[in-house]
VEXLUM-526024 format. One record per residue: residue number from 1; residue in one letter; y, x, z of N, C-alpha, C in turn; chain. Coordinates in steps of 0.05 Angstrom, whole numbers, always signed. Layout:
N
+------+------+--------+--------+--------+--------+--------+--------+--------+--------+--------+-------+
! resi ! resn !    n_y !    n_x !    n_z !   ca_y !   ca_x !   ca_z !    c_y !    c_x !    c_z ! chain !
+------+------+--------+--------+--------+--------+--------+--------+--------+--------+--------+-------+
!  NUM !    a !      Y !      X !      Z !      Y !      X !      Z !      Y !      X !      Z !     A !
...
+------+------+--------+--------+--------+--------+--------+--------+--------+--------+--------+-------+
//
This chain:
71
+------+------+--------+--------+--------+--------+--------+--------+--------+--------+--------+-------+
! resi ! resn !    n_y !    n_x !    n_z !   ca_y !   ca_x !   ca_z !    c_y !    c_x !    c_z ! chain !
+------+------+--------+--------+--------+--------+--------+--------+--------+--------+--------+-------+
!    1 !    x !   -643 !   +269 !   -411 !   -638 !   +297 !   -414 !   -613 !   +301 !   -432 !     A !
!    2 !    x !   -599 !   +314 !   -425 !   -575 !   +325 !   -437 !   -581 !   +347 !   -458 !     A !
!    3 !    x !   -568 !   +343 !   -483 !   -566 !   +362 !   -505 !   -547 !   +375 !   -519 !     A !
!    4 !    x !   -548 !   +395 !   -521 !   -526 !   +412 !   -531 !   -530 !   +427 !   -556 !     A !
!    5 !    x !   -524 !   +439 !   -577 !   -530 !   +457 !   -593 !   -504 !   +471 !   -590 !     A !
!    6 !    x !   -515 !   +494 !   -593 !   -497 !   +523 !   -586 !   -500 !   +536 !   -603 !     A !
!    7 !    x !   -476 !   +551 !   -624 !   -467 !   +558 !   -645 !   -472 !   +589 !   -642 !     A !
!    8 !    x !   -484 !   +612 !   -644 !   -481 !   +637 !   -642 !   -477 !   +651 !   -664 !     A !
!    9 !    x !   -455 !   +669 !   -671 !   -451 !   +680 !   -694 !   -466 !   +719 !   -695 !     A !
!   10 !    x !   -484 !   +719 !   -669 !   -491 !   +739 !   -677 !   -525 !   +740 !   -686 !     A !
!   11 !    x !   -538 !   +763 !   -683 !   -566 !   +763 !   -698 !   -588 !   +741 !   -669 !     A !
!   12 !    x !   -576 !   +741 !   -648 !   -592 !   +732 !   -618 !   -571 !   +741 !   -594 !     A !
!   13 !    x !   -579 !   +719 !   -566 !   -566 !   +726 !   -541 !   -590 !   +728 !   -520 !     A !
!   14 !    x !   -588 !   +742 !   -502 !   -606 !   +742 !   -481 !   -594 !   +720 !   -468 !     A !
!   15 !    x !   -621 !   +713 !   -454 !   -627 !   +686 !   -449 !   -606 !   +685 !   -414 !     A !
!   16 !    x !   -602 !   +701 !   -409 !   -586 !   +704 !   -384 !   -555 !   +692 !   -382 !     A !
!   17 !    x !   -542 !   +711 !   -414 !   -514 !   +708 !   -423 !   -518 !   +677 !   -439 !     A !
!   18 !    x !   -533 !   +660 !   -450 !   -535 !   +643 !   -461 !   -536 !   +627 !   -443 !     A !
!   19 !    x !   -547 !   +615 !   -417 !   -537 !   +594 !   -391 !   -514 !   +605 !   -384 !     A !
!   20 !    x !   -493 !   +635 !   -384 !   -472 !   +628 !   -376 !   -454 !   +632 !   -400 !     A !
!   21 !    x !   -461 !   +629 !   -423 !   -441 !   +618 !   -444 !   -444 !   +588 !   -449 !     A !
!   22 !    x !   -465 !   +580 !   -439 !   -464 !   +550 !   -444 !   -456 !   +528 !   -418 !     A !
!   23 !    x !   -448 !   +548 !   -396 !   -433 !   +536 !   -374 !   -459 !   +525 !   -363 !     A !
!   24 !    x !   -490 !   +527 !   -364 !   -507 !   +517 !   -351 !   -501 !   +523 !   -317 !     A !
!   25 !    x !   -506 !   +553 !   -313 !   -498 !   +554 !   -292 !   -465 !   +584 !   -294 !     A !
!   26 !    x !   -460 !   +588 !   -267 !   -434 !   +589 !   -270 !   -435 !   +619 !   -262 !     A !
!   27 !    x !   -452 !   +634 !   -260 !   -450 !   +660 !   -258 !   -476 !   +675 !   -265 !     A !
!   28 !    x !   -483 !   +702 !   -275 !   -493 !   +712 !   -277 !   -526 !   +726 !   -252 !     A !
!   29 !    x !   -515 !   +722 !   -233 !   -532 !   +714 !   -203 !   -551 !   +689 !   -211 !     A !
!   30 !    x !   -534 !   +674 !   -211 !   -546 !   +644 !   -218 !   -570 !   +635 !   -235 !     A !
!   31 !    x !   -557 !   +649 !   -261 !   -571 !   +650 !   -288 !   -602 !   +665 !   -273 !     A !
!   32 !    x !   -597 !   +683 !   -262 !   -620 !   +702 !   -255 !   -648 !   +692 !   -240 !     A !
!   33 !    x !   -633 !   +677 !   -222 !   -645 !   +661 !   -206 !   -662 !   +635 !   -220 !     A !
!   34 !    x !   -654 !   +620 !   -228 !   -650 !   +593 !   -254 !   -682 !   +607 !   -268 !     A !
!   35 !    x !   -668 !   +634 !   -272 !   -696 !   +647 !   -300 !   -722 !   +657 !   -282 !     A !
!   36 !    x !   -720 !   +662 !   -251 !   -731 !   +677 !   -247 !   -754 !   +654 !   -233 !     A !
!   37 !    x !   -745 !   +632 !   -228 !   -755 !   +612 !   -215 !   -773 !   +592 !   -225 !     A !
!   38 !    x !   -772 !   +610 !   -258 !   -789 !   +597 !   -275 !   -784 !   +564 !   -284 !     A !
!   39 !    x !   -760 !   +555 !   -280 !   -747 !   +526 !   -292 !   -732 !   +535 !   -319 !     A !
!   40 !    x !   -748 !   +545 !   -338 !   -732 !   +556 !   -367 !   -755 !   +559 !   -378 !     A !
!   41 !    x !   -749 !   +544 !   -397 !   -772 !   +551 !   -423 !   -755 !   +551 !   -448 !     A !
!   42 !    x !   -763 !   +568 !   -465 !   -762 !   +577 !   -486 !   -784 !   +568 !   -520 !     A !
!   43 !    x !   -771 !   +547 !   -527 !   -788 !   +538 !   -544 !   -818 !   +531 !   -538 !     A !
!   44 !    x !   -813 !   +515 !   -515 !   -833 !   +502 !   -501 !   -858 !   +519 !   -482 !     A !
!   45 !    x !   -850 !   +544 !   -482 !   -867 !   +565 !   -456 !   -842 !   +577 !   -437 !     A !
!   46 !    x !   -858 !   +578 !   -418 !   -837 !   +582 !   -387 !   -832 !   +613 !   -396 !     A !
!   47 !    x !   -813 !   +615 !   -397 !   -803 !   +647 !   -390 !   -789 !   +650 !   -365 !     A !
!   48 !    x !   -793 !   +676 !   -360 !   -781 !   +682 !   -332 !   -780 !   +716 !   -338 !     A !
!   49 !    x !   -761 !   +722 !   -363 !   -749 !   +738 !   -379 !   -719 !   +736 !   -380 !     A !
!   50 !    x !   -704 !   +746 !   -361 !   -681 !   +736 !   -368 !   -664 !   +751 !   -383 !     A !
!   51 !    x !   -669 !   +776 !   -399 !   -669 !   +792 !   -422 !   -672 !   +782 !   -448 !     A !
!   52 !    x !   -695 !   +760 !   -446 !   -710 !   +749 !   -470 !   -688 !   +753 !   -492 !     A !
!   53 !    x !   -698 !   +756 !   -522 !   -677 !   +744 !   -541 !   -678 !   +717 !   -548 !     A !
!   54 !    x !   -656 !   +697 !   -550 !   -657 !   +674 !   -569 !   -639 !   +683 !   -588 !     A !
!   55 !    x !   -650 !   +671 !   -604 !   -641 !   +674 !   -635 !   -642 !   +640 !   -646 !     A !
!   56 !    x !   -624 !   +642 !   -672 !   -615 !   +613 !   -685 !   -647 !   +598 !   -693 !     A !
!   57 !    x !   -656 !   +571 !   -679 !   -670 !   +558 !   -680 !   -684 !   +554 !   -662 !     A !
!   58 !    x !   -686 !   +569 !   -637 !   -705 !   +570 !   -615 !   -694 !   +541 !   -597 !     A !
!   59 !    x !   -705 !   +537 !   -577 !   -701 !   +506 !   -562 !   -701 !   +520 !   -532 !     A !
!   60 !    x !   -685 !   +520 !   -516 !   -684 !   +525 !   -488 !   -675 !   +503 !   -476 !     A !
!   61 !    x !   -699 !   +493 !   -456 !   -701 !   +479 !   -431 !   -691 !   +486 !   -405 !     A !
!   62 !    x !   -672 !   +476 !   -391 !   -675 !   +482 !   -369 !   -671 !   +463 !   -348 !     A !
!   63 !    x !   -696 !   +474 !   -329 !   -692 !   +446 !   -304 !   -696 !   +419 !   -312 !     A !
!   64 !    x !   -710 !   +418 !   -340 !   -721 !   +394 !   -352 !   -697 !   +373 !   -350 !     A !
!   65 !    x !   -674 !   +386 !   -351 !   -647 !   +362 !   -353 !   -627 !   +368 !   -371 !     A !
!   66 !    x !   -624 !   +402 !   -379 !   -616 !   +405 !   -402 !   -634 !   +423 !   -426 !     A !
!   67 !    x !   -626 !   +417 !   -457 !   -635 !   +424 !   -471 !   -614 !   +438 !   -491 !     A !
!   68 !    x !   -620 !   +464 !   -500 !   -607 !   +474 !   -509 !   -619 !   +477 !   -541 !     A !
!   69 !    x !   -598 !   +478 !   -567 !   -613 !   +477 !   -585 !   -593 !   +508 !   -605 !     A !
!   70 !    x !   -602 !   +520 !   -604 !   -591 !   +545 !   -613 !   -577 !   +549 !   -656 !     A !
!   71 !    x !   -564 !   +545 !   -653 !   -558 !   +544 !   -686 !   -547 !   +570 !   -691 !     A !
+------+------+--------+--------+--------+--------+--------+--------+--------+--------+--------+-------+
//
């Protein structure tokens, strides 16, 4: 599994704009789909929120190949 930690300088990102700031997938369609398909979890429970907030410390999975680590 591939890991990344992603730097956000604001208070949280929805979890939609966060796969396409992290280049997971490549458009906002995508991201939707990705979330909606239930291959995203959020600090180890599936969300299928693609609004959700992450905020600095949360862990996002996706497609069990990447791991996102939010700072």
């Amino acid at each position: 599994m591939r890991e990344e930690t992603i730097q956000i300088t604001t208070e949280f990102i929805k979890l939609d704009s966060l796969l396409k700031f992290s280049n997971v997938t490549g458009s906002g369609g995508e991201a939707k789909l990705v979330i909606a398909e239930g291959e995203v979890t959020v600090n180890g429970e599936t969300c299928t929120m693609r609004g959700k907030k992450i905020r600095p410390g949360d862990v996002v999975i996706i497609g069990g190949q990447v791991k996102l680590v939010i700072k």
